[in-house]
N, C-alpha and C positions, 0 to 999 in steps of 0.2 A: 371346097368344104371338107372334101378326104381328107386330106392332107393337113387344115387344120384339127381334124379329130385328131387324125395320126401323132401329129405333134404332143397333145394333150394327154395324149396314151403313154407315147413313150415316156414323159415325163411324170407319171405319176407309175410307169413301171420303174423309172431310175429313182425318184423318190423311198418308192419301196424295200428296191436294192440297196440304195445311201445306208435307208435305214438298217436290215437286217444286217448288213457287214457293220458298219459300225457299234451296232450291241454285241457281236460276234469278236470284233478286233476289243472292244472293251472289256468283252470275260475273258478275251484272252491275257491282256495286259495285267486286269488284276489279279489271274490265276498266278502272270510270272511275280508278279510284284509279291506278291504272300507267299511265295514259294522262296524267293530271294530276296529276303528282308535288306536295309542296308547295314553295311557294315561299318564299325565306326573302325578311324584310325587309317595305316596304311595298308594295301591291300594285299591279300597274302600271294606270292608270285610263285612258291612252290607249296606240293601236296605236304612235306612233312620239315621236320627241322633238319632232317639227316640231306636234304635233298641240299636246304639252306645252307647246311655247313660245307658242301661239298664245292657248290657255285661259287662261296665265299672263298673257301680255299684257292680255288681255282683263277678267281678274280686275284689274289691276292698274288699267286705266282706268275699271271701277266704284268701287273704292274712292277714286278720288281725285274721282270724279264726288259722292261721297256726302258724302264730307270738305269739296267746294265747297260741297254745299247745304248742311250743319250751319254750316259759318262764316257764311254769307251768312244764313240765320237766327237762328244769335246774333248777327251784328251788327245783325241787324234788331229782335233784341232787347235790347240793348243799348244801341240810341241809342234807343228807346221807354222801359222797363224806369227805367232813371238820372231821367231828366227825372219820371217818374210818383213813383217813388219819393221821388227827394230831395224834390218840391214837399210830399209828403205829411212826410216827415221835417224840412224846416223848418219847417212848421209847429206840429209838436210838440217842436221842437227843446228849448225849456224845458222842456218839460213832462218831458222825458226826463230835462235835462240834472239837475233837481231830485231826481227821482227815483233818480237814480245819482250823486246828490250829485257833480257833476263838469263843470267848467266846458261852457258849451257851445262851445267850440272844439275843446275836448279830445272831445267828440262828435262832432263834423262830419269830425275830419279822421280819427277813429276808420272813421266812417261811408263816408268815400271812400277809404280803406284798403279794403275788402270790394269796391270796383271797379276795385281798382289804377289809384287815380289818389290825386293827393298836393296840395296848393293850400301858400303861404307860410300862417304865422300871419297874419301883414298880410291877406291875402286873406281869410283864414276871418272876420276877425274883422268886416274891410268887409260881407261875406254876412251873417254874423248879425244887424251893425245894420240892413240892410235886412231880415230877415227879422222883426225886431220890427214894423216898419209893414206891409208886405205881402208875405207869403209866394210869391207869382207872379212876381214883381220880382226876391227873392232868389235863385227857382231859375231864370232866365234871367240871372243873374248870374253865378251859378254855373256854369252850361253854357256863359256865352263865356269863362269862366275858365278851364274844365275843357278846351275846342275849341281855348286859342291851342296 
C-alpha cells in the first residue's frame, strides 16, 4: 500500500514541477521573443557597414587571389599538356586519320581546334610531312608555329 501512495505522491509532485517549469520556460520564451522581434529580410552578419565593407573587400581580394593561381596553373598546364599531347597525336596522326577515314589535316587542325589555336592548311600540312619521319621534330614544329 506504501508504495502505492508513494507512487501517487510522486506523480502529483512531478505534475507540479511539469507545471511550474513550464509557465517558467514560457515567460521566458515570451520575454526572448519581445525582446527579439523578427527581422524581415537578410540577417545582418556584421555590427556596422564599415565592418561590411571591410569582409567584402577582403572576400573580394581572396577571390581574385584564387582566380591568379587557377590561371597561373592552367597556364602551367597548358604550355605542358599541348607539347605531351600533340607529340603523342602526331604520332598516331595516321593511324587516326585511317581510322576516321579523313585526311590527316582535317585531323590536326580538328585537333588544335580543342586548344583554341588554328595553323594555315600550308602549315598543317608542312607538320604532317615532318611528322611522317619523325614525330619530335613535327611537334616542336608545331609549337614554334603555334608560339609565333
Amino acid at each position: 500500500m506504501q508504495t502505492m501512495e508513494q507512487n501517487i505522491q510522486l506523480k502529483q509532485i512531478d505534475e507540479v514541477i511539469d507545471d511550474t517549469v513550464d509557465k517558467e520556460i514560457k515567460e521566458l520564451i515570451d520575454n526572448a521573443i519581445q525582446e527579439n522581434p523578427k527581422s524581415k529580410g537578410r540577417p545582418k552578419k556584421y555590427l556596422n557597414t564599415q565592418e561590411a565593407k571591410e569582409k567584402a573587400k577582403e572576400q573580394r581580394k581572396q577571390f581574385k587571389q584564387r582566380q591568379r593561381q587557377k590561371q597561373n596553373i592552367k597556364k602551367a598546364i597548358l604550355h605542358l599538356f599541348p607539347l605531351i599531347l600533340l607529340h603523342i597525336l602526331l604520332e598516331l596522326l595516321h593511324q587516326v586519320s585511317q581510322a576516321t577515314k579523313a585526311d590527316p589535316e582535317i585531323e590536326l587542325r580538328f585537333l588544335l581546334r580543342q586548344f583554341n589555336r588554328r595553323l594555315r592548311m600550308d602549315q598543317l600540312k608542312e607538320i604532317i610531312e615532318i611528322a611522317k619521319e619523325d614525330s619530335q621534330q613535327a611537334t616542336l614544329k608545331l609549337m614554334e608555329q603555334l608560339n609565333k
